[in-house]
Backbone as CSV, one residue per row, in Angstrom:
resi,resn,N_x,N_y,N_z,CA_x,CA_y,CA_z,C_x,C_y,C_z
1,UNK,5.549,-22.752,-7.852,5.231,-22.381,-9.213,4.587,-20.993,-9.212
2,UNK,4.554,-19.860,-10.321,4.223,-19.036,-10.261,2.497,-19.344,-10.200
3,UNK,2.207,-18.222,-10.236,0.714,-18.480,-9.619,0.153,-16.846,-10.634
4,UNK,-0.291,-16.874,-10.998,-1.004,-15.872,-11.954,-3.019,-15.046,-11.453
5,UNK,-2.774,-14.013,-11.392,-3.726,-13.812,-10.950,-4.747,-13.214,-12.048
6,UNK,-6.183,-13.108,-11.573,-7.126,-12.903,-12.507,-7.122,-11.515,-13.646
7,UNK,-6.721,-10.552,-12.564,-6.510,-9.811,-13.662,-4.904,-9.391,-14.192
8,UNK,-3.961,-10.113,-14.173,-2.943,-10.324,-15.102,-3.232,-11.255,-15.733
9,UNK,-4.001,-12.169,-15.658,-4.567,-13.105,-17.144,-5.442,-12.344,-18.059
10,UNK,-5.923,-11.087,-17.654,-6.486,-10.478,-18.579,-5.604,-9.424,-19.361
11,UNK,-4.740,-8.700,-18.717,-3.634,-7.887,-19.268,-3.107,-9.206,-20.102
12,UNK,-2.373,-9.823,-20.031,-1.923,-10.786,-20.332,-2.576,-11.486,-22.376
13,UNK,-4.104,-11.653,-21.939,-5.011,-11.614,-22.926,-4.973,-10.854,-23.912
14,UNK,-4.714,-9.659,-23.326,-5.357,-8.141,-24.164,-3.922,-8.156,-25.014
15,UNK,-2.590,-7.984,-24.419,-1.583,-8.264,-25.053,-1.477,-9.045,-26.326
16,UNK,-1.603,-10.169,-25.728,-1.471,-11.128,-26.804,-3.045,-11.121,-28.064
17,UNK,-3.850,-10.746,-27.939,-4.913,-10.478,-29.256,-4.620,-9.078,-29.756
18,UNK,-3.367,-8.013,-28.779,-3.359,-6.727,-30.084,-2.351,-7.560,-30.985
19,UNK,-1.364,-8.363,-30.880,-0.813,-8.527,-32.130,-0.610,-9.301,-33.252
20,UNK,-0.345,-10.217,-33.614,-0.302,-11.292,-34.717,-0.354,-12.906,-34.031
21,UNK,-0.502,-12.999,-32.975,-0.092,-14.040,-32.274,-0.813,-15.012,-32.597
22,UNK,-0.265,-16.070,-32.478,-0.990,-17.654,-32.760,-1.603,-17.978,-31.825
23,UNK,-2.281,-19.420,-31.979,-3.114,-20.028,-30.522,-2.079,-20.477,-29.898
24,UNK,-0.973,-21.246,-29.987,0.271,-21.211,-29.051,1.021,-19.999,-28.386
25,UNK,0.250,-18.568,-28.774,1.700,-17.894,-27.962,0.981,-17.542,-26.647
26,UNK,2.294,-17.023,-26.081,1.986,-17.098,-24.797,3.157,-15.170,-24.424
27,UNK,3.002,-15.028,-22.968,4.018,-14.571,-23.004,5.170,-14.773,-22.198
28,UNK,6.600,-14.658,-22.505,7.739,-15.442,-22.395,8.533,-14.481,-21.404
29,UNK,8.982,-14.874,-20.097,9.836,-14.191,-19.167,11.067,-15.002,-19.166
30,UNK,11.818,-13.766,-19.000,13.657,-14.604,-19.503,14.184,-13.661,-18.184
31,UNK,15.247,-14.239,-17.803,15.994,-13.743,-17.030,17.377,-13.250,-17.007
32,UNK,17.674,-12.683,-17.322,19.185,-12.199,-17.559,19.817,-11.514,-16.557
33,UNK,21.289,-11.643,-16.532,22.317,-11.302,-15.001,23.033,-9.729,-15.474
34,UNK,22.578,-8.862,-14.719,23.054,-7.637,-14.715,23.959,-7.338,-13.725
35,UNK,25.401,-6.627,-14.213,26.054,-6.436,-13.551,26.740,-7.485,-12.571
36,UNK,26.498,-9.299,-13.487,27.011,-10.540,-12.388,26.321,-10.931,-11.146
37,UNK,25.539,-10.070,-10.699,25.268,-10.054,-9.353,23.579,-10.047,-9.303
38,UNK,22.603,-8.989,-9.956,21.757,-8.579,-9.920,20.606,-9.426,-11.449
39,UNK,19.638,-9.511,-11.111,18.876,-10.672,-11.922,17.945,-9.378,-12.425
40,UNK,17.904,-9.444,-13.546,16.626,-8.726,-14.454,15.485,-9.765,-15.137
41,UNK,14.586,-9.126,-15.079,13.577,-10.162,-15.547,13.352,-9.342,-17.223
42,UNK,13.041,-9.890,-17.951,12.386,-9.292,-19.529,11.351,-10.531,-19.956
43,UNK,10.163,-9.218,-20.278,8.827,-10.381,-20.518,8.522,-9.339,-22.429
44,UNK,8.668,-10.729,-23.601,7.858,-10.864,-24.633,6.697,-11.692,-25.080
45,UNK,6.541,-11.611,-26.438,5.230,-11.872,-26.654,6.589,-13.069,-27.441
46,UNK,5.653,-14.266,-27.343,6.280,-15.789,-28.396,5.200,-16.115,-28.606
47,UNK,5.570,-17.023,-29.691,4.929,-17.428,-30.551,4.924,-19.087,-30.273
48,UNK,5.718,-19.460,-29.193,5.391,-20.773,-28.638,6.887,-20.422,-27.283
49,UNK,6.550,-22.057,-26.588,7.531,-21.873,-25.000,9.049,-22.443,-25.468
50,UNK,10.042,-21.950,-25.137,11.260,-22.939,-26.041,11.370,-24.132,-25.330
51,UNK,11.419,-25.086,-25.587,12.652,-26.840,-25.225,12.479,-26.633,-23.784
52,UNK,13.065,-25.673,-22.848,13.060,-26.336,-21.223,12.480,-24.902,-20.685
53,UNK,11.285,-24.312,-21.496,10.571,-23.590,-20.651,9.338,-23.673,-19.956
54,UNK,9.206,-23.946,-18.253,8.337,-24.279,-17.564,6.724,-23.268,-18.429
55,UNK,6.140,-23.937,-18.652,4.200,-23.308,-18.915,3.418,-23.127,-17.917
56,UNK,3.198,-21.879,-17.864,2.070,-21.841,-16.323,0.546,-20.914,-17.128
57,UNK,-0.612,-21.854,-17.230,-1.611,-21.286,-17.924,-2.463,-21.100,-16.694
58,UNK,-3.302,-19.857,-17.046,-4.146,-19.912,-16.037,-5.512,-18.846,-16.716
59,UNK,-6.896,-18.825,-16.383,-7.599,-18.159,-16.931,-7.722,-17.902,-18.453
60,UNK,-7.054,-19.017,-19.131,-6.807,-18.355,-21.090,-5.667,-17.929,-21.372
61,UNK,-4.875,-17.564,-20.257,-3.245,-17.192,-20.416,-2.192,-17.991,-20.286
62,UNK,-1.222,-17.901,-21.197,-0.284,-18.530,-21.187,1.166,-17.319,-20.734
63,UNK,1.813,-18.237,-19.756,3.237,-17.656,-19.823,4.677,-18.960,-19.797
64,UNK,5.286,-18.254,-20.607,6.522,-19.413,-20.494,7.757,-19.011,-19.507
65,UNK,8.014,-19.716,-18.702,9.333,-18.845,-18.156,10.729,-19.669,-18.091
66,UNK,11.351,-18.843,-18.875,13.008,-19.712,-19.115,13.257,-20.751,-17.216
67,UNK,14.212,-21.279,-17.246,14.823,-22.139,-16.287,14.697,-21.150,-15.120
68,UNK,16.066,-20.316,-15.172,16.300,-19.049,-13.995,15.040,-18.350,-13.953
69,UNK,14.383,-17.857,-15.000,12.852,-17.161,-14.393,11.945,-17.703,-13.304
70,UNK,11.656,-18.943,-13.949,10.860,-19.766,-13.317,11.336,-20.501,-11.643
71,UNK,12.900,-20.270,-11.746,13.631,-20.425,-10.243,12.966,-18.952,-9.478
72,UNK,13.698,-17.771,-10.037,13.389,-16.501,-9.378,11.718,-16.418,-8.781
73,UNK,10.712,-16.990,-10.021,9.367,-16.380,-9.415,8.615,-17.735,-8.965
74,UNK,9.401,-18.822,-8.591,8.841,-19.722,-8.150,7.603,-19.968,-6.916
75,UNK,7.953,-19.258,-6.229,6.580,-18.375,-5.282,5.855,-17.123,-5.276
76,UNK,6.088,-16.786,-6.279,5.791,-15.532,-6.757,4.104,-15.336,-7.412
77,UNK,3.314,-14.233,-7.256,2.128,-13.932,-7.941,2.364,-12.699,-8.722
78,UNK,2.181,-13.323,-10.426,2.053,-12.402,-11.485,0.766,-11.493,-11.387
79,UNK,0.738,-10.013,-11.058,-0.565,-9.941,-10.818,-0.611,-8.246,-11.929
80,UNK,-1.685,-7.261,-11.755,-1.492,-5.916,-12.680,-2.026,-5.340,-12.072
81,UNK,-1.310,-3.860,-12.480,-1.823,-2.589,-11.029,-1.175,-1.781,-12.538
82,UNK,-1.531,-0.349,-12.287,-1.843,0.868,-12.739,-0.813,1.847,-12.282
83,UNK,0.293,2.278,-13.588,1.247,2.963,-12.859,0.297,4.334,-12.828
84,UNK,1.240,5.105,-12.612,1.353,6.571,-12.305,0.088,7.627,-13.103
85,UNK,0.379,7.123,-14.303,-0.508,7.641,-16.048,-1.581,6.568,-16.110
86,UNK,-1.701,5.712,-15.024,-2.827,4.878,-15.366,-2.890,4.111,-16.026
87,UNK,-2.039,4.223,-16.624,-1.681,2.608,-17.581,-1.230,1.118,-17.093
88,UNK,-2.664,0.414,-17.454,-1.997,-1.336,-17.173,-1.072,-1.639,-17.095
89,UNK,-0.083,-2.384,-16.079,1.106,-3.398,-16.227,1.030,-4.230,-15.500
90,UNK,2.104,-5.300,-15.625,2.327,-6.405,-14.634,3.450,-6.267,-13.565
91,UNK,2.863,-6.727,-12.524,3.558,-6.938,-11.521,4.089,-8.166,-11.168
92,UNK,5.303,-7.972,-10.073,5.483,-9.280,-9.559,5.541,-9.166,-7.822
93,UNK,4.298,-10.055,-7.206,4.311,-10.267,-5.627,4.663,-10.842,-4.940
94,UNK,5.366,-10.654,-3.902,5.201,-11.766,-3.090,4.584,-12.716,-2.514
């Protein structure tokens, strides 16, 4: 199961209180097939998890991850590091 770390539950947080979000949302990683071969990940903000999306809460955070997401980052740590400009994002670790 993904495994979420302390401070991507806070990125994570900060996200979800800049916008309209309910006490159910969370945020939602989908997986889609590029090029047949190659797996892209895309992470939004929902407003709840759909019908067969695994919930992994941790620290106040919620994330939902479709079927194939939740295959891909099944050992995986969601964690946040600082690109280039210094700006917050999420990562994904091994």
């Amino acid at each position: 199961m993904l495994t979420i770390s302390e401070s991507a539950a806070e990125v994570i947080k900060v996200v979800l209180a800049g916008g309209e979000s309910g006490e159910d949302s969370g945020l939602r990683i989908a997986a889609t097939s590029v090029n047949g071969s190659e797996t892209e990940l895309q992470a939004s903000v929902a407003p709840a998890p759909e019908g067969d999306d695994q919930v992994v809460e941790s620290s106040g955070a919620r994330v939902f991850l479709d079927q194939q997401a939740a295959s891909v980052l099944d050992d995986k740590t969601l964690d946040a590091e600082r690109d280039d400009n210094g700006e917050l994002g999420l990562a994904v670790r091994e």
